[in-house]
Biopython code that builds the backbone (N, CA, C, O; Angstrom):
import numpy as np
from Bio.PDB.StructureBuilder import StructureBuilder

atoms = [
    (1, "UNK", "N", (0.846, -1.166, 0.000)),
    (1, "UNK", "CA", (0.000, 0.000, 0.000)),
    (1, "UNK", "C", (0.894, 1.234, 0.000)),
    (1, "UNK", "O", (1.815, 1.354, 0.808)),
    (2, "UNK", "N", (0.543, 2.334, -1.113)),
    (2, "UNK", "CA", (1.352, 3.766, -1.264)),
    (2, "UNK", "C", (0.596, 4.224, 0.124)),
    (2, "UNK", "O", (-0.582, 4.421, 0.421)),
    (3, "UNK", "N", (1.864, 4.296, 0.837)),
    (3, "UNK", "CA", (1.319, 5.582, 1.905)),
    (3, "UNK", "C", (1.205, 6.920, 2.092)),
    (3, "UNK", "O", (0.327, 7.318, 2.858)),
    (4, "UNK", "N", (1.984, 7.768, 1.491)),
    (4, "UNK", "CA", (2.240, 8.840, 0.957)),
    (4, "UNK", "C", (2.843, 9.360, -0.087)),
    (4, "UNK", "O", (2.475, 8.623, -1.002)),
    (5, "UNK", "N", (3.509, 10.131, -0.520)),
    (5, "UNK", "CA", (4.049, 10.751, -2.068)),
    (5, "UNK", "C", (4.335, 12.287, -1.934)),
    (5, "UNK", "O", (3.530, 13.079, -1.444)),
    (6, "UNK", "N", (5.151, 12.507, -2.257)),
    (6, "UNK", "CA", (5.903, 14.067, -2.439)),
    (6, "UNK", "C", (5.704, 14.320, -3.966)),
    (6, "UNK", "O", (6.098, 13.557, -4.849)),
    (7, "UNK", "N", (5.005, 15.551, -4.166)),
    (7, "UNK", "CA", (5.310, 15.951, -5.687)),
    (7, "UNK", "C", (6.228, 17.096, -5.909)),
    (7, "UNK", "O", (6.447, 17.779, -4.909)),
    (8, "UNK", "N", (6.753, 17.413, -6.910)),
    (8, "UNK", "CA", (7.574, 18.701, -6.848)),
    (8, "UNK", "C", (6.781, 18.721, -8.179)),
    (8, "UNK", "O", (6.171, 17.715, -8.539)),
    (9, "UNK", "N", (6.785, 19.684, -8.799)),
    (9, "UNK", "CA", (6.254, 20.734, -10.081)),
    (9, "UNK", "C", (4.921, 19.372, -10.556)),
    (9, "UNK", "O", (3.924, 18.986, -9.946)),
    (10, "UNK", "N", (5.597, 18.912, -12.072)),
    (10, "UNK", "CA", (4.403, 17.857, -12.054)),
    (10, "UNK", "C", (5.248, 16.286, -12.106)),
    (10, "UNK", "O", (4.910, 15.453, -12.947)),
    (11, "UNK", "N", (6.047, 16.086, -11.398)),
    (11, "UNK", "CA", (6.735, 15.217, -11.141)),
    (11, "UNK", "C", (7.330, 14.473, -10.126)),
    (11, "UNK", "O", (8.357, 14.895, -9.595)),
    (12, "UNK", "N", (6.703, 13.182, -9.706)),
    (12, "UNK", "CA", (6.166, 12.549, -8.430)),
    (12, "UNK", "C", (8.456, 12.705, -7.856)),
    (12, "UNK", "O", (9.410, 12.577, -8.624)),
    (13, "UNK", "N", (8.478, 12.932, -6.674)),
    (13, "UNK", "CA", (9.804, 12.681, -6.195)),
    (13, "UNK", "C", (10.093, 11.424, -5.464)),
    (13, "UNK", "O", (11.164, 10.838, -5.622)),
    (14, "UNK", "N", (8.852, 10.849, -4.399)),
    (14, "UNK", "CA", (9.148, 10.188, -3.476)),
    (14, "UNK", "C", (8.090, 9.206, -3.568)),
    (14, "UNK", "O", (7.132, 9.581, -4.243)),
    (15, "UNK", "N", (7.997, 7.867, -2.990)),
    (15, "UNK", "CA", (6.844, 7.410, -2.703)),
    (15, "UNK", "C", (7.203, 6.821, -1.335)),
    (15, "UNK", "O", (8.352, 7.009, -0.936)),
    (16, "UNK", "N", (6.085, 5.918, -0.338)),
    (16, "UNK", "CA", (6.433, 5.349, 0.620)),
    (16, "UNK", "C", (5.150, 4.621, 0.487)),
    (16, "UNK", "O", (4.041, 5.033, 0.146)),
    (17, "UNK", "N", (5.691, 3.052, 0.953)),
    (17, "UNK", "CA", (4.746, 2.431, 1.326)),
    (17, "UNK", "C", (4.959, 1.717, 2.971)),
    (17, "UNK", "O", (5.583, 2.336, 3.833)),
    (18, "UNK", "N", (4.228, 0.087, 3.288)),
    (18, "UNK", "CA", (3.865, -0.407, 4.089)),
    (18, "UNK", "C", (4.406, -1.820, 3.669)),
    (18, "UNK", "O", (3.423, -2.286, 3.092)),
    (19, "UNK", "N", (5.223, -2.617, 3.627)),
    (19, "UNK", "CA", (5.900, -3.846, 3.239)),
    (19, "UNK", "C", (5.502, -4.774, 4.108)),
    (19, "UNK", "O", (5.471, -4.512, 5.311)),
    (20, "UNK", "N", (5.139, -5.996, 3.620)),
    (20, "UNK", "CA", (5.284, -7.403, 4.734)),
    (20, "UNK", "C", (6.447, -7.786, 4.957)),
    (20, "UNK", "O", (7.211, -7.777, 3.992)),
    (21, "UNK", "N", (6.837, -8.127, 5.946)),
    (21, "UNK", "CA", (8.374, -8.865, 6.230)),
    (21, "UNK", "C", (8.548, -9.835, 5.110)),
    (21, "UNK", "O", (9.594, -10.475, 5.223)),
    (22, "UNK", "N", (7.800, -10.144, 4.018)),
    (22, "UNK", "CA", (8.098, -11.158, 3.160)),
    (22, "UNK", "C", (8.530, -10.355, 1.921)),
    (22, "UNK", "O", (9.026, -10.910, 0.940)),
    (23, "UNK", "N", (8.345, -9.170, 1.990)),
    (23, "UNK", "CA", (7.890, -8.825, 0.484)),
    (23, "UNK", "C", (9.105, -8.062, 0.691)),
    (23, "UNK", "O", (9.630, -7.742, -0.375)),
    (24, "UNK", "N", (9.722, -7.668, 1.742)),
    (24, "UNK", "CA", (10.869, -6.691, 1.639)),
    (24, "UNK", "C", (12.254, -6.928, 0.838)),
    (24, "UNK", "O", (12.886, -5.958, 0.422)),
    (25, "UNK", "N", (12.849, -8.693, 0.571)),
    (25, "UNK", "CA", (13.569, -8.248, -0.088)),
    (25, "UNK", "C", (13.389, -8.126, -1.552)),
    (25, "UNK", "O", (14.190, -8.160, -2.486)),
    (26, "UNK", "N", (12.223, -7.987, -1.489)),
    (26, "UNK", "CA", (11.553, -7.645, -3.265)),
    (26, "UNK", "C", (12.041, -6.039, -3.497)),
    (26, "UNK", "O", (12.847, -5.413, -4.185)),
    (27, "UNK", "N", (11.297, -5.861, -2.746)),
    (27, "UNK", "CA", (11.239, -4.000, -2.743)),
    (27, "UNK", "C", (12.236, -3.615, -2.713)),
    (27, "UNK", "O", (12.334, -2.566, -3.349)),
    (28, "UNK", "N", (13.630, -4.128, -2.006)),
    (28, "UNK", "CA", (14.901, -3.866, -1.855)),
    (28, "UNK", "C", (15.690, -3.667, -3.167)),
    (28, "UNK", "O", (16.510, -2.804, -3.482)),
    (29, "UNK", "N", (14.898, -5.357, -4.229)),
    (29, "UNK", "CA", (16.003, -5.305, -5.435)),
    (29, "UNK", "C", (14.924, -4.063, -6.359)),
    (29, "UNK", "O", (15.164, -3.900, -7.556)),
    (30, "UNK", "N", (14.262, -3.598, -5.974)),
    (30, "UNK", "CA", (13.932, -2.880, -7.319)),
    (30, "UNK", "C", (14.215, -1.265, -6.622)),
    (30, "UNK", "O", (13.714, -0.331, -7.249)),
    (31, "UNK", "N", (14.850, -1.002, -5.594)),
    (31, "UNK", "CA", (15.550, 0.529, -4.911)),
    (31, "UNK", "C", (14.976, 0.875, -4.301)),
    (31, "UNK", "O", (14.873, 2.077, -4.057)),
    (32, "UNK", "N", (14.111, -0.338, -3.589)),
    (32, "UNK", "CA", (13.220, 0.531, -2.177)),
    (32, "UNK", "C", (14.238, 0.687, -1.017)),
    (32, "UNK", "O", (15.294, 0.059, -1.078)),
    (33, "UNK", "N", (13.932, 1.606, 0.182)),
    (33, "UNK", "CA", (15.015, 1.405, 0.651)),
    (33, "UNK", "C", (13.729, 1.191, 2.801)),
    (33, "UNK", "O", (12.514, 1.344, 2.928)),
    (34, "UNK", "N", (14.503, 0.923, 3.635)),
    (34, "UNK", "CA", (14.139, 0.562, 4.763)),
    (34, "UNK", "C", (13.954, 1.971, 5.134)),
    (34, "UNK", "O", (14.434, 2.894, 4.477)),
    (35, "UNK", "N", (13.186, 2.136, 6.295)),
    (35, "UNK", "CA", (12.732, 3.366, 7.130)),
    (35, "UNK", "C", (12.490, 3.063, 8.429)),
    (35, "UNK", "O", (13.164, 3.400, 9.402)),
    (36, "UNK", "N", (11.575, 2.463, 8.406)),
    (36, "UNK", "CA", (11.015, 1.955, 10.025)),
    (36, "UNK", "C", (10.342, 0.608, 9.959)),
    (36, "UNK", "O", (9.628, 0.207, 9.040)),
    (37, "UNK", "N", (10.721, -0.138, 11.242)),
    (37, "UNK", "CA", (9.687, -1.331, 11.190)),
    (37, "UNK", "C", (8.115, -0.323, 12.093)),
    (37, "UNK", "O", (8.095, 0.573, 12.936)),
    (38, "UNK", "N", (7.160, -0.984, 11.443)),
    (38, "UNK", "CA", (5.787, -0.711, 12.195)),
    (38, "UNK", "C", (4.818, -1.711, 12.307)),
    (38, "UNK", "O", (5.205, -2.850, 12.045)),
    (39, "UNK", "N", (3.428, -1.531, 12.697)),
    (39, "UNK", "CA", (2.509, -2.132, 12.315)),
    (39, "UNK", "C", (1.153, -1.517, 11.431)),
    (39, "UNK", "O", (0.853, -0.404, 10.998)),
    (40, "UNK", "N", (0.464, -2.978, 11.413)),
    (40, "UNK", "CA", (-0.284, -2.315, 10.345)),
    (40, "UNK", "C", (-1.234, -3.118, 11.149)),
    (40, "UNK", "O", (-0.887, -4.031, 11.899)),
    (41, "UNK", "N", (-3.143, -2.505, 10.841)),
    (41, "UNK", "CA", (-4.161, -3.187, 12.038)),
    (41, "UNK", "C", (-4.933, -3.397, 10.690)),
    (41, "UNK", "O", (-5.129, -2.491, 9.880)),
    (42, "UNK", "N", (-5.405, -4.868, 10.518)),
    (42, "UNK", "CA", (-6.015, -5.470, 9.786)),
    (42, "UNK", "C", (-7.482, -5.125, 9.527)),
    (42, "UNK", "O", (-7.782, -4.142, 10.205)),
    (43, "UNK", "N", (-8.598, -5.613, 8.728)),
    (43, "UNK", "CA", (-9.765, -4.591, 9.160)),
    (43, "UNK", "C", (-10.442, -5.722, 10.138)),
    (43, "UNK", "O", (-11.549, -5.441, 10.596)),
    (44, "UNK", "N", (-9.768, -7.163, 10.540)),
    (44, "UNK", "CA", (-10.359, -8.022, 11.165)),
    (44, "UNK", "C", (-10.052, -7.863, 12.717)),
    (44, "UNK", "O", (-10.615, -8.481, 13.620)),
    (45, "UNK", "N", (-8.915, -6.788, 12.863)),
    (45, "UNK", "CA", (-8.111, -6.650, 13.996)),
    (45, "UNK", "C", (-7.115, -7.413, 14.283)),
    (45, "UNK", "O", (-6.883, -7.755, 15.442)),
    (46, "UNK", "N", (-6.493, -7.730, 13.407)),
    (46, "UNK", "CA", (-5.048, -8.709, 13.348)),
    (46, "UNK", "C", (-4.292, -7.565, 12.974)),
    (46, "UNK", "O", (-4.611, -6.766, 12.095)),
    (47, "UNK", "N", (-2.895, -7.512, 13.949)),
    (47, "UNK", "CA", (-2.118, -6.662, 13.743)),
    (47, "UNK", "C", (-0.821, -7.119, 13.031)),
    (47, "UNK", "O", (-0.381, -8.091, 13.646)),
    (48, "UNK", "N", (0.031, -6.769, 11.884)),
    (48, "UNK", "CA", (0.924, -7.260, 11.580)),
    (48, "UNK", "C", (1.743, -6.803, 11.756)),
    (48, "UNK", "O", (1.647, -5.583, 11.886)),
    (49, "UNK", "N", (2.940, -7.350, 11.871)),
    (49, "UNK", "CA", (4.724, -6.341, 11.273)),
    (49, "UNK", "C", (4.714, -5.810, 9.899)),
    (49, "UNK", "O", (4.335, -6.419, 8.898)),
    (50, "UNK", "N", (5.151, -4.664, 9.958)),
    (50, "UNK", "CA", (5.125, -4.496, 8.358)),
    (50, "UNK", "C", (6.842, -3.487, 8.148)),
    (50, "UNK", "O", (7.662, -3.587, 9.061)),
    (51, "UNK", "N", (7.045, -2.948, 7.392)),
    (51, "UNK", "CA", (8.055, -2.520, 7.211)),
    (51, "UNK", "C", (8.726, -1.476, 6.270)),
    (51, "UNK", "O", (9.495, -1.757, 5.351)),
    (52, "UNK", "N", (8.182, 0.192, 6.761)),
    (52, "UNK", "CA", (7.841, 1.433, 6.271)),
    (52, "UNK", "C", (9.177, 1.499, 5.091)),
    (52, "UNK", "O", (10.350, 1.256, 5.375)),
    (53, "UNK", "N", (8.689, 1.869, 3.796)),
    (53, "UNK", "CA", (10.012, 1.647, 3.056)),
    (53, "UNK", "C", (9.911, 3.163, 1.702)),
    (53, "UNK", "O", (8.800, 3.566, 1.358)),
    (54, "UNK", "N", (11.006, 3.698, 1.207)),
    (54, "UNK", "CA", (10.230, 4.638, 0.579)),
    (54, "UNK", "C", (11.846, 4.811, -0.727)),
    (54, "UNK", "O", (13.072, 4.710, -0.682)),
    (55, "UNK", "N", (10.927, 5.069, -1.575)),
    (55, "UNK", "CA", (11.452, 5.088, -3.244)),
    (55, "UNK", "C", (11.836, 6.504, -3.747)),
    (55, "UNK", "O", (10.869, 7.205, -4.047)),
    (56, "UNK", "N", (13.284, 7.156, -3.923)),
    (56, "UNK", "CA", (13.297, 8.588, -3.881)),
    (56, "UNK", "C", (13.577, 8.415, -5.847)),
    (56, "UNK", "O", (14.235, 7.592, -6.483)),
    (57, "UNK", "N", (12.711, 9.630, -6.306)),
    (57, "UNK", "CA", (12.883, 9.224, -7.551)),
    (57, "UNK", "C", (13.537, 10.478, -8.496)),
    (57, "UNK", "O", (13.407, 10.554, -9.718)),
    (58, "UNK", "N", (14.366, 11.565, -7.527)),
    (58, "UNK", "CA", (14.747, 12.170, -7.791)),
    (58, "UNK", "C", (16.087, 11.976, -8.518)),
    (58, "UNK", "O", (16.977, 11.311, -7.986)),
    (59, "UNK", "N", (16.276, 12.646, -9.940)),
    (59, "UNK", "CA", (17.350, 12.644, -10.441)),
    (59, "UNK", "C", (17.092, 11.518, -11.544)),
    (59, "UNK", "O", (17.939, 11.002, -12.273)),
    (60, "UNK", "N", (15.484, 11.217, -11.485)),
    (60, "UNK", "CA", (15.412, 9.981, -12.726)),
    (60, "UNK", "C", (14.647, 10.333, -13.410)),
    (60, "UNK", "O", (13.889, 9.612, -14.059)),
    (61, "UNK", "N", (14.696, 12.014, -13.409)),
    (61, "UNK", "CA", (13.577, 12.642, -14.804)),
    (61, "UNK", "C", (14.448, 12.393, -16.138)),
    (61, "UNK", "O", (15.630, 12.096, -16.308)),
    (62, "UNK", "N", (13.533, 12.602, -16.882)),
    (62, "UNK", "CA", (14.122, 12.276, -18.426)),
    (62, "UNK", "C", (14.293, 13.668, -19.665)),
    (62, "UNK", "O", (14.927, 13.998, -20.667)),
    (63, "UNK", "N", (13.082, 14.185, -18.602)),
    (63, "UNK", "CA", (12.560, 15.639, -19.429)),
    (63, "UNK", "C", (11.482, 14.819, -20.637)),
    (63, "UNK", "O", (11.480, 15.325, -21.759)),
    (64, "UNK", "N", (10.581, 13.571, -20.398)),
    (64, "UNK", "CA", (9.856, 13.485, -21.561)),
    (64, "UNK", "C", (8.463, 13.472, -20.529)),
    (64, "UNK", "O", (8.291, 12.982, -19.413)),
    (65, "UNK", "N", (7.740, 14.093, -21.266)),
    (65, "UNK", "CA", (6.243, 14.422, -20.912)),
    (65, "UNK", "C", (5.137, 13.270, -21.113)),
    (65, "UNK", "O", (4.662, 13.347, -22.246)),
    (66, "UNK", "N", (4.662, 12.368, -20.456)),
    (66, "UNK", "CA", (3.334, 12.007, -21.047)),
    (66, "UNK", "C", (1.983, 12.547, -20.907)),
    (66, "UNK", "O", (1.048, 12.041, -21.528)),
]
sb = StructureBuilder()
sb.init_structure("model")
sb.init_model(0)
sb.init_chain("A")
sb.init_seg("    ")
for serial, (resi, resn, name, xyz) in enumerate(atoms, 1):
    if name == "N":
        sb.init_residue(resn, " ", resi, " ")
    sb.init_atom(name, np.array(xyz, "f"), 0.0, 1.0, " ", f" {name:<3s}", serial, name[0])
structure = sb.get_structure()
């Protein structure tokens, strides 16, 4: 889940999400990077570990517009 997002002009900079302890070293190989461990509250009330992670995407403009 995107948890938040930074925009600068019309071009996203940052994202952050909410990781499962399983899924993290996924996110790792594609340049996510670690932040915080947390939890996350299920809508059943099961609480999990999850693992706050966030994608800086600055410096990977191209200058092409879609």
């Amino acid at each position: 889940m995107v948890s938040g997002a930074k925009r600068s002009d019309r071009w996203l900079d940052e994202l952050a999400l909410s990781a499962s302890r399983n899924a993290v070293p996924f996110y790792e190989a594609l340049g996510w990077e670690r932040v915080r461990e947390a939890t996350h509250e299920a809508s059943d009330g099961v609480v999990l570990p999850v693992m706050v992670m966030r994608r800086s995407f600055e410096g990977a403009r191209t200058g092409r517009r879609r």
